[in-house]
C-alpha positions in Angstrom: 0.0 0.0 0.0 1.1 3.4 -0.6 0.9 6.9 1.0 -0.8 8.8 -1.2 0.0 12.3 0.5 0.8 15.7 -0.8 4.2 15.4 0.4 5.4 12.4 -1.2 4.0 14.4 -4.5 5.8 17.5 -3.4 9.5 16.0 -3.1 9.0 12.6 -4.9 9.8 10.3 -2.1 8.5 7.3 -1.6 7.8 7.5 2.4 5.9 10.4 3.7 8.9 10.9 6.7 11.2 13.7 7.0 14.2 13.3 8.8 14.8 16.3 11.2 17.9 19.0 10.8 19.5 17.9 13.7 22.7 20.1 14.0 26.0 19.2 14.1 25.1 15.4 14.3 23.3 15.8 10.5 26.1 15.5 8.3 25.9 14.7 4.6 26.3 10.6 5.0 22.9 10.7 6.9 20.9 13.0 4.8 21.8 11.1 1.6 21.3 7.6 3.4 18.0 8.6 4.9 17.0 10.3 0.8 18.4 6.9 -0.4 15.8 5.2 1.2 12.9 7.1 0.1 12.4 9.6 3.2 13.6 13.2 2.7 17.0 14.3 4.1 18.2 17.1 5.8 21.2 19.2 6.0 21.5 21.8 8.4 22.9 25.4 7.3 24.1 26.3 10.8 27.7 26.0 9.9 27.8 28.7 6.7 27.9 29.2 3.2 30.7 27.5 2.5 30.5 24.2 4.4 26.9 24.1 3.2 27.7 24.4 -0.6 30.7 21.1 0.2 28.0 19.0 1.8 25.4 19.9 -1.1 28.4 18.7 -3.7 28.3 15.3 -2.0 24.6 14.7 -2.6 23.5 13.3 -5.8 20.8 15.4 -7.9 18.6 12.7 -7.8 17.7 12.5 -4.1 15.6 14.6 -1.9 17.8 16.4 0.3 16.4 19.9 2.4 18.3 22.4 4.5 17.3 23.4 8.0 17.9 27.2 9.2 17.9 28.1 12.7 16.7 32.6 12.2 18.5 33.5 15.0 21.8 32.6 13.6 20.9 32.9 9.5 23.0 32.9 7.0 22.0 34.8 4.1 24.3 33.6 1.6 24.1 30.0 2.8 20.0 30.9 2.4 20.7 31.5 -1.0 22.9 28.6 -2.0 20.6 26.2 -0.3 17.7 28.1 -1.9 19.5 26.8 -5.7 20.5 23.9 -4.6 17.9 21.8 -2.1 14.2 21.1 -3.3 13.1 23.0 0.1 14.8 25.0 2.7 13.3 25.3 6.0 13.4 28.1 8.6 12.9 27.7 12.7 12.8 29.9 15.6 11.6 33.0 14.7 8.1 34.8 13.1 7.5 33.4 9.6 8.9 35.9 7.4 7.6 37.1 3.7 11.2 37.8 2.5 13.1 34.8 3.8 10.2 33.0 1.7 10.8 35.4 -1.5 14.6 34.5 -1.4 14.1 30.7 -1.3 11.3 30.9 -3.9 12.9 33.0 -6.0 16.3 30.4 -5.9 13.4 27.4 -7.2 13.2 25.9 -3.8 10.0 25.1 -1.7 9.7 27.1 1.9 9.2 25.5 5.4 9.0 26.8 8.8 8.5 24.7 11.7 6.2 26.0 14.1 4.4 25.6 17.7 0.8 26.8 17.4 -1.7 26.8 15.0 -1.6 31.3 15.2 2.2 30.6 13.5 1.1 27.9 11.3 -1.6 30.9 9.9 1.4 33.0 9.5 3.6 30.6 8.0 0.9 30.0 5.5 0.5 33.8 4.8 4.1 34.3 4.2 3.9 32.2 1.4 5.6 29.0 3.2 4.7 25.3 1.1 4.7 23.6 4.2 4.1 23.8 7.8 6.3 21.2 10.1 3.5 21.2 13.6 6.0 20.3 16.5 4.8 19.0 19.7 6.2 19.6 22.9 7.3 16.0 23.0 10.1 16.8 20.1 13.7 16.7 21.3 16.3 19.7 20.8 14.4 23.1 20.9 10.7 23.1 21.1 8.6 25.4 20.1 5.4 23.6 20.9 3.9 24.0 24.2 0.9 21.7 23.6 0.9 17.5 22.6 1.1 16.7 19.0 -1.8 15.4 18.1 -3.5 18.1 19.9 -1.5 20.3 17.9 -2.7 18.9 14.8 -6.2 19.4 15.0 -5.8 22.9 15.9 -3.1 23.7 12.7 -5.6 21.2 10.1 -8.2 23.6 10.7 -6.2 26.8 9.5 -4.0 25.9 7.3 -4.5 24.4 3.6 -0.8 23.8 2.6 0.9 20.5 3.5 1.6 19.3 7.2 4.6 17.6 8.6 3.8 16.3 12.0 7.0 16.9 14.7 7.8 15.4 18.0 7.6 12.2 19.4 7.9 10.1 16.2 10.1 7.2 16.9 7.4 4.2 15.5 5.4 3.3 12.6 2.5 3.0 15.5 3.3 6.7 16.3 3.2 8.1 12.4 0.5 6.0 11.8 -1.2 8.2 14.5 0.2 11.5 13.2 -1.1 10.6 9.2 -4.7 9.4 10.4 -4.7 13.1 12.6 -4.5 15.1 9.1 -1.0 15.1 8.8 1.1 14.7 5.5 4.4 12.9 7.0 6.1 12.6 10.0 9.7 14.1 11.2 11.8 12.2 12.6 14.9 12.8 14.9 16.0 11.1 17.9 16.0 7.6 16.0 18.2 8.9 13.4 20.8 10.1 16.4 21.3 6.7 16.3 21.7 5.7 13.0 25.1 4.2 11.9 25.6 7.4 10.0 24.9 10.1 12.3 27.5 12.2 14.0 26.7 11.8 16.9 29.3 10.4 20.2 28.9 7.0 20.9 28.3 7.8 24.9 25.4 10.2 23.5 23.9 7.3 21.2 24.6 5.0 24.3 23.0 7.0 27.0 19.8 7.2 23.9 19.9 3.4 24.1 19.8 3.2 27.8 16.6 6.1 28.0 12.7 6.0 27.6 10.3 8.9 27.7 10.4 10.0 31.1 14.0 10.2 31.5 13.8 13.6 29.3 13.1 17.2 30.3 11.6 20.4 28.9 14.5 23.2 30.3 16.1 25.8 29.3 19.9 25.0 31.0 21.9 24.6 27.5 20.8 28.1 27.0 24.9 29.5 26.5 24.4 32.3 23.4 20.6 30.8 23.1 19.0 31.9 26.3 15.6 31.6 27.0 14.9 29.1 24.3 13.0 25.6 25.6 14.8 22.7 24.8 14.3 19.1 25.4 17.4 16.7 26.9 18.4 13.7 28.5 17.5 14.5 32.9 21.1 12.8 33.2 22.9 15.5 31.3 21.5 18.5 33.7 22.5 16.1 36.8 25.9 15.3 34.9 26.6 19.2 34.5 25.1 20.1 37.9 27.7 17.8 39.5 30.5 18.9 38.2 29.9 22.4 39.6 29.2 24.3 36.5 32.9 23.9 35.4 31.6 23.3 31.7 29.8 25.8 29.5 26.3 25.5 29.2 26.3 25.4 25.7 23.8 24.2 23.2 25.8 22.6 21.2 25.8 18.9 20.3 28.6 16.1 21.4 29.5 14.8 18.0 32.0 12.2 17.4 34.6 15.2 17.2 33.9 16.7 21.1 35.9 15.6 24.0 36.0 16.1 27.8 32.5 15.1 29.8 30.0 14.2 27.1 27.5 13.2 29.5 27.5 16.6 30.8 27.3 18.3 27.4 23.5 18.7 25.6 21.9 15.5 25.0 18.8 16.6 23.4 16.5 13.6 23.2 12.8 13.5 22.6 10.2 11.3 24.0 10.0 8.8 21.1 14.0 8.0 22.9 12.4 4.7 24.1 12.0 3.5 20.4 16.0 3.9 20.2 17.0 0.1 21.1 20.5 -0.1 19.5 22.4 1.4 15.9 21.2 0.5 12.9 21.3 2.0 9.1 19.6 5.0 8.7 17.7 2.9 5.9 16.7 0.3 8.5 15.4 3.0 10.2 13.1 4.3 7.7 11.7 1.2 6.7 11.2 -0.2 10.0 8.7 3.2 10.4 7.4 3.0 7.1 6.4 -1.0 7.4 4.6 -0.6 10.9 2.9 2.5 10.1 2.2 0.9 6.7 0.3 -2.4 8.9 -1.6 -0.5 10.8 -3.2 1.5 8.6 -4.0 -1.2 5.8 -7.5 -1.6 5.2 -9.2 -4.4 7.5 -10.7 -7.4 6.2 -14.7 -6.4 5.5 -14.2 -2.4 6.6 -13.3 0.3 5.3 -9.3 1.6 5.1 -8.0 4.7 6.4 -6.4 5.9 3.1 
């Protein structure tokens, strides 16, 4: 059975899941593994122009490969190289904005911005965005959503027309299954790719993912060095980690990658709640399918009733 949604005819994929921009840990090896297997990747543009532009050369024209913008630390130029480069560049943490749209539209790429209520979603949509990613408190990294997913959903279905990308707390096929039959168009997916085979992340990071479930994460705002004041969700054992040593480290935001030495459990281990799905490293194609098959189960048509799709 297929997904006949209006995102797998916006970026040709074959599996209505979007694998999230998660920072440093996103390199090109995962976005082209995760486009390989029919999901969309995504490349973040945190890191400039030019270290954008080498990862874009690595990714063959044929797959579906995004960029992610955080606005308060945009790149222009990096905007507009992903803008000619990526079928659809997508903005986060700030007020949808006409202009950001104009230059991404005008470089031939769809626009995105990932957002926390249904009043941005409205404004995303008038800005001229494609697509709204709806995230749900229960994401991992920086949350803008204060409310559950799928009561998220229902409020952005009702005011929005353009396509929906459901956010947060999608680590199973039983979770997007969910997400699809609540009005959404695919799913975004993040924590379970911090384990994939080709992330960057540290191997105590993806070990301490293993060794979590749900409640062992935390909405704060602690890895708030240069990003104050902006809600994030990590790993309880990374605040208690820092706490112990006395502060000595900086809070920063960033992300132990495989590159990062010194305490790594003390350092940022965003997480969302879907971490209990994370049992062990696989291939980020393993990944997508294993999703894509469950979700693909549940929602086939049962014998003498009616199917979902």
């Amino acid at each position: 059975m297929a997904f006949p949604t209006r995102f797998i005819s916006m970026f040709g994929c074959r599996q209505p899941i979007q694998q999230a921009g998660i920072g440093g840990t996103s390199g090109a090896d995962l976005a082209v593994a995760v486009a390989r297997a029919g999901a969309l990747g995504m490349l973040s543009g945190a890191a400039g122009r030019d270290e954008l532009s080498m990862q874009l050369d690595t990714v063959p024209s044929e797959l579906a490969v995004g960029v992610n913008f955080l606005v308060p630390f945009l790149d222009r130029d990096a905007v507009e190289e992903a803008s000619r480069r990526a079928p659809l560049v997508e903005f986060f943490w700030g007020e949808p904005d006409p202009l950001l749209v104009e230059v991404v539209h005008a470089g031939g790429a769809r626009a995105g911005w990932q957002v926390g209520s249904a009043e941005e979603a409205r404004a995303a949509e008038d800005a001229g965005c494609d697509l709204v990613v709806a995230q749900g408190i229960e994401a991992g990294g920086h949350v803008r959503g204060t409310i559950g997913l799928l009561a998220l959903l229902g409020e952005v279905c009702r005011v929005v027309q353009v396509p929906i990308v459901a956010a947060g707390g999608i680590g199973t096929g039983r979770a997007m299954a969910a997400a699809l039959t609540a009005g959404a168009d695919a799913v975004r997916v993040g924590t379970r790719f911090l384990a994939a085979l080709e992330s960057m992340a540290h191997p105590t990071y993806v070990a301490a993912l293993i060794a979590s479930r749900a409640d062992d994460t935390v909405l704060t705002t602690a890895f708030g060095d240069g990003w104050p004041d902006a809600p994030h969700r990590v790993l309880r054992s990374a605040i208690r980690e820092g706490e112990r040593r006395g502060n000595t480290q900086s809070w920063s935001p960033m992300w132990p990658t495989i590159t990062s030495t010194g305490a790594i459990e003390a350092l940022a281990l965003y997480a969302g709640q879907s971490v209990g799905a994370v049992t062990g490293r696989q291939p980020a194609a393993e990944i997508v399918a294993e999703i894509a098959d469950e979700a693909r189960r549940l929602l086939q048509p049962r014998a003498g009733g009616p199917g979902t799709w």
